[in-house]
Steps between C-alpha positions, in 0.01 A plus 500: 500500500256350250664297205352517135544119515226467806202746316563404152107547443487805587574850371649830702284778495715821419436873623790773380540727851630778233192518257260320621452213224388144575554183304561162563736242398468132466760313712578253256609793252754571785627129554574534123718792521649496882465117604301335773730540773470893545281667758230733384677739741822459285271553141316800579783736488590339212170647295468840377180691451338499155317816597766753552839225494590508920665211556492307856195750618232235494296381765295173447272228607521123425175424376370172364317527187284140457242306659413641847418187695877416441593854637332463798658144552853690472348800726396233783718567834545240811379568804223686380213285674530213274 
């Protein structure tokens, strides 16, 4: 399970399953309400829709929002011919 703590640059990419309504969400903003040391599995069903109000019904996407050379750093994988 992915900590806050380890993509604190990063935001989560939101999609409401009920209504269809996207947003995203800085992950700092939720280190300032729920604390570094919960899972983004633990804080989506925490969030409720601002669309049409479902709570938990989210689907997302950690996506880093920044300079992309330091993206791809992060998106590098061993054992991938290097």
């Amino acid at each position: 399970m992915t900590q806050l703590a380890s993509i604190t640059n990063n935001h989560l990419a939101l999609k409401c399953e009920m209504c269809g309504h996207q947003s995203m969400i800085a992950v700092q903003h939720l280190i300032a309400r729920l604390g570094r040391d919960i899972s983004v599995h633990q804080v989506v069903p925490k969030l409720r829709c601002a669309g049409c109000g479902a709570k938990g019904k989210a689907t997302f996407v950690i996506t880093y929002v920044g300079a992309s050379g330091t993206a791809m750093l992060g998106a590098r994988q061993s054992g991938s011919g290097d």
